[in-house]
C-alpha positions, -999 to 999 in steps of 0.1 A, spaced: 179 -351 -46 159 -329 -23 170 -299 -34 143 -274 -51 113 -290 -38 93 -262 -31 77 -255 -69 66 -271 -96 44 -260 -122 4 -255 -115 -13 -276 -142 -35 -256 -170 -38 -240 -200 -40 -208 -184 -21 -172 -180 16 -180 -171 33 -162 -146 67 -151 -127 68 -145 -92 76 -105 -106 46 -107 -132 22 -118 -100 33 -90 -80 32 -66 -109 -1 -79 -120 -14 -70 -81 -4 -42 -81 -19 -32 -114 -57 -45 -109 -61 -42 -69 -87 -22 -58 -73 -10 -29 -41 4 -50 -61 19 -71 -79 36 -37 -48 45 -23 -30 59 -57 -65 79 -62 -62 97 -27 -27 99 -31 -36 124 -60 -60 145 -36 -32 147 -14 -11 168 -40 -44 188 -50 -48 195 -14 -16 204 -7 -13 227 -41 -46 242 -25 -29 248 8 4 263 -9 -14 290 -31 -32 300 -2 1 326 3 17 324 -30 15 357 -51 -24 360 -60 -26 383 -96 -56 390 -112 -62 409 -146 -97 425 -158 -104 442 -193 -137 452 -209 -140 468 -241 -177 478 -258 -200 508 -265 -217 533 -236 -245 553 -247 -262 574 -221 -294 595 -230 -288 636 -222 -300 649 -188 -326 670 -191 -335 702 -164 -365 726 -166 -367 756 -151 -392 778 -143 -383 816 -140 -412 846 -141 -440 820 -152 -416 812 -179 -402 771 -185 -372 767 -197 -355 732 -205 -319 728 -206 -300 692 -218 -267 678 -203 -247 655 -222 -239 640 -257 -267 620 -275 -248 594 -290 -231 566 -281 -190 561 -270 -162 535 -272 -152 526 -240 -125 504 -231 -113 495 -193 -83 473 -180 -71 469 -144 -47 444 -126 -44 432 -89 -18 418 -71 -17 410 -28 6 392 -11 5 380 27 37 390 43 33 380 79 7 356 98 25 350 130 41 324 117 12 303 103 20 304 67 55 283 72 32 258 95 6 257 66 33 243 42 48 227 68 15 208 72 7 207 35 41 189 28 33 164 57 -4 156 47 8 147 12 40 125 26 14 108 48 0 100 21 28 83 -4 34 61 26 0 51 26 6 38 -5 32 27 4 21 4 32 -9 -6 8 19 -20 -15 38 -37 13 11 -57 27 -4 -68 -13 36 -74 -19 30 -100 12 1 -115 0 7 -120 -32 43 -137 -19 22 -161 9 -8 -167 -19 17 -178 -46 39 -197 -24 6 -214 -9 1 -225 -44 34 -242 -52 37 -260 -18 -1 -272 -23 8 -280 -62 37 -300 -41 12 -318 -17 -6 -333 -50 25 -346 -64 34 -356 -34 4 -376 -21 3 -388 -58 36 -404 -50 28 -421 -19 2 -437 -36 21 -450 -61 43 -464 -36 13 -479 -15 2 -495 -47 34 -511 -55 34 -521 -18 -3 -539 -23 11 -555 -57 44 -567 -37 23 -582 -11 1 -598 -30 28 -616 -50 46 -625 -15 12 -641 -7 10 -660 -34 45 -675 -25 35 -685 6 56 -657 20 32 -636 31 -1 -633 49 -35 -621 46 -32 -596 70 -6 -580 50 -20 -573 20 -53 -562 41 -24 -535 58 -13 -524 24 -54 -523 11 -59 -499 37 -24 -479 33 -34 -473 1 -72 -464 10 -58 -436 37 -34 -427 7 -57 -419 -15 -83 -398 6 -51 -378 16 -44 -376 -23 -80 -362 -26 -74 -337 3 -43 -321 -17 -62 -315 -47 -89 -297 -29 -67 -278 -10 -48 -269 -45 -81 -255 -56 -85 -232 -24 -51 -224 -34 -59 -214 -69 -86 -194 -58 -69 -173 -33 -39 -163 -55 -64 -155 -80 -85 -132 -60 -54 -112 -43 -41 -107 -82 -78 -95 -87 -82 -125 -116 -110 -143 -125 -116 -171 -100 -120 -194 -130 -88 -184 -146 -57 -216 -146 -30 -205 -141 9 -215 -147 29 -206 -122 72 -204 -123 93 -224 -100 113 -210 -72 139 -223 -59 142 -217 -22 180 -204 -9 185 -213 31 220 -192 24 203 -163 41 222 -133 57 210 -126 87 211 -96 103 209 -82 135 181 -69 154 195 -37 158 200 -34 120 169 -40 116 152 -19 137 172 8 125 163 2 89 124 -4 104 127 34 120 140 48 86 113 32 61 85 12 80 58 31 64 35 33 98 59 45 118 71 76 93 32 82 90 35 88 128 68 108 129 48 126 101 13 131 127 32 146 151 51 168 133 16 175 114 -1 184 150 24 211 161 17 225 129 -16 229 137 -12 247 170 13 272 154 -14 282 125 -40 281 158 -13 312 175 -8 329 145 -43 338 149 -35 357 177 -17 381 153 -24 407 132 -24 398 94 -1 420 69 -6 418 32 10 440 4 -19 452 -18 -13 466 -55 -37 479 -80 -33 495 -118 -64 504 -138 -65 526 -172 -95 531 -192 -106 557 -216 -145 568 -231 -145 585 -265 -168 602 -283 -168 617 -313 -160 656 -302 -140 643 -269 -126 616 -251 -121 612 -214 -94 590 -201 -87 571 -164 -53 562 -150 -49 552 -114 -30 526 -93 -24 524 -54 2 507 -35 -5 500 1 0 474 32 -30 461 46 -28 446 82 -66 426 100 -61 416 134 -86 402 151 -84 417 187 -111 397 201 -133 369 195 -149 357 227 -119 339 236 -123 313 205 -88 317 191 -73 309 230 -94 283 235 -85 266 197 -47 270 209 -56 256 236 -67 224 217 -39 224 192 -18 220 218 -31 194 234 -35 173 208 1 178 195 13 169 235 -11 136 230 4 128 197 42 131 213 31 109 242 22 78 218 58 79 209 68 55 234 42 28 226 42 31 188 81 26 186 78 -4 209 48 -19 187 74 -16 155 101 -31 180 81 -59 187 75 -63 150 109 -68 138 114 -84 169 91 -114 161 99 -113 120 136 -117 130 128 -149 152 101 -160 131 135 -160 101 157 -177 127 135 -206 137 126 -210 98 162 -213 89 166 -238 117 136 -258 108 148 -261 74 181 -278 86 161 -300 110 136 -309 84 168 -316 58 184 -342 79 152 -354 90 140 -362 52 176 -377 43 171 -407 69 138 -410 62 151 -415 27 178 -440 38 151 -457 62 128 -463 33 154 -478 11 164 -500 39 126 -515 46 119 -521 12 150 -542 2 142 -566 38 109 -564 30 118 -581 -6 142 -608 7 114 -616 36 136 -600 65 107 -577 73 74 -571 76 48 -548 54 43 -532 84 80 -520 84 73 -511 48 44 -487 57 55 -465 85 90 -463 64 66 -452 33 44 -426 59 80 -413 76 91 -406 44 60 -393 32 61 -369 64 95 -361 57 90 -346 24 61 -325 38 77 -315 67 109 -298 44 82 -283 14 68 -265 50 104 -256 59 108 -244 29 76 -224 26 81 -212 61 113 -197 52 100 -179 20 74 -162 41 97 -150 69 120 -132 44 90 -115 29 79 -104 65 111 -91 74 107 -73 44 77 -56 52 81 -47 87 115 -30 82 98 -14 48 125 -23 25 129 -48 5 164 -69 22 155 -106 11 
């Protein structure tokens, strides 16, 4: 009888959607997604930028074309007599010229492994950026569409207490006319039905907020209806234990594996700042052939060198110490925030697992509560009908069990957002 009460379908015309479809929809349209999948991609350009830095760098060069160079002329002047004398071929030569390069960095003092180190780290960072992004739009589009159904709920049932106010008003009226009842009832019932229907008014605004909200999180037109699918609430929940969830928080909570990430990101940083105190060592090749023909001669180039380079900068004013120096720090800083970062994420789970608890108890609570309102109701109206009672028993029955049904669509809804927190403060995805 009470049994799938948090639903319904929202009224309209309009787009239709699954709980799955909403969150896919979200996902698909949300600026910020769209932010966070857009640096995502600089990451991995980055971080390719980062990696070539000491990857193999090869280089090829060709020319081919004509050369024409005008003869060198010399005059000479011997015994009052000039003589001229030319140098060179007037005419012009096929040359052709190709060369290749290829250096590799062998040894930095350790600050090329640091630099991928830190490269892969960056771009991790980053996924669980996105990551978290997706999380909390996960949780709002869960909250805005279950904030829909309970206020679609509200309508329906306000709608129903005044129908049940108006049948009271009829009833007394008729009891009046019998002689069975007073005045002052059907004034009660009059106003009942007055405070009914200004509550009924209330739920239909509050539906409209609704509507809006959900729209704006799935980045629809605020104008658009739309038809949402029923879901039906399951209070068999498995709960787990704090400790399992905390473990599963410090495995996937995508915050905290940013930080693990920082850190390990900041003592990367102070080993590429020491390597500087180190000489650089690279492994430098070179190949170039080339020829210049003419039509008597041709004159051809072959060369190539092989050789290890090495730079060390031996002094700097003490700017390399002092940037250790700062590395350092920072990377001790970062390893001191361990304690109050993992305690924050404790908390976290902490609070989602109560938050579950107390949900699942309210639901309960709520559950019995609604069944003897239920049974109270029933009871009020029948003595009400054979004159045992009063309207007055009628109404607060009507309002208890009016109350009631709110209070377990709450429980309900209360429950359905507790999962989805636990869900997103462990990082996974459990409920």
């Amino acid at each position: 009888m009470i049994a799938g009460w948090l639903g319904g379908l929202v009224a309209g015309a309009g787009q239709e959607l699954t709980f799955q479809q909403s969150i896919d929809l979200a996902l698909k349209q949300s600026p910020v997604i769209l932010k966070k999948q857009a640096e995502l991609r600089a990451a991995e350009g980055q971080a390719g930028q980062i990696t070539a830095n000491y990857l193999p760098n090869l280089s090829l060069a060709a020319s081919i074309g004509k050369l024409h160079a005008e003869p060198q002329t010399t005059s000479l002047t011997i015994g009052g007599v000039t003589q001229t004398y030319s140098f060179g071929l007037d005419e012009t030569a096929n040359t052709n010229s190709y060369s290749a390069s290829l250096s590799q960095v062998v040894f930095d003092g350790g600050a090329m492994f640091a630099s991928f180190g830190m490269a892969g780290k960056g771009l991790e960072a980053a996924r669980q950026e996105l990551k978290k992004s997706t999380d909390q739009l996960t949780f709002d589009v869960i909250n805005t569409y279950n904030n829909v159904l309970v206020a679609q709920k509200m309508v329906e049932l306000n709608d129903e207490a005044v129908q049940m106010t108006e049948r009271l008003l009829a009833q007394a009226n008729s009891l009046k006319r019998l002689g069975m009842g007073t005045g002052a009832d059907v004034l009660r019932a009059e106003l009942q039905l007055a405070k009914a229907q200004m509550s009924l008014t209330k739920a239909k605004q509050g539906l409209e907020l609704a509507r809006n909200n959900f729209n704006a999180i799935l980045g629809n037109d605020l104008n658009l209806a739309v038809e949402l699918e029923t879901i039906e609430v399951d209070s068999g929940v498995t709960v787990y234990r704090y400790e399992e969830l905390l473990k599963l928080a410090y495995q996937n909570q995508p915050a905290w594996c940013q930080f693990v990430l920082a850190i390990g990101a900041a003592k990367d940083e102070a080993t590429i700042a020491r390597g500087a105190l180190f000489p650089r060592v690279s492994l430098v090749g070179n190949y170039e052939v080339g020829s210049t023909k003419y039509s008597s001669y041709q004159s051809d180039v072959k060369n190539w060198t092989a050789v290890a380079s090495a730079n060390w900068n031996v002094f700097d004013g003490t700017a390399t110490f002092n940037r250790l120096k700062e590395a350092e720090a920072k990377a001790k800083a970062k390893e001191q925030e361990e304690r109050e970062v993992k305690q924050a994420v404790a908390l976290q789970v902490k609070n989602a697992d109560f938050q579950l608890i107390s949900a699942l108890e309210n639901l309960e609570a709520s559950k019995i509560a609604l069944e003897l309102a239920v049974e109270n109701n029933k009871i009020s109206e029948q003595r009400y009908g054979a004159g045992l009672g009063s309207n007055l028993e009628v109404i607060d029955a009507q309002v208890n069990l009016t109350l009631g049904k709110i209070e377990y669509l709450l429980a309900q809804h209360e429950l359905a957002i507790a999962k989805a927190r636990v869900n997103q403060v462990v990082g996974q995805k459990i409920y």
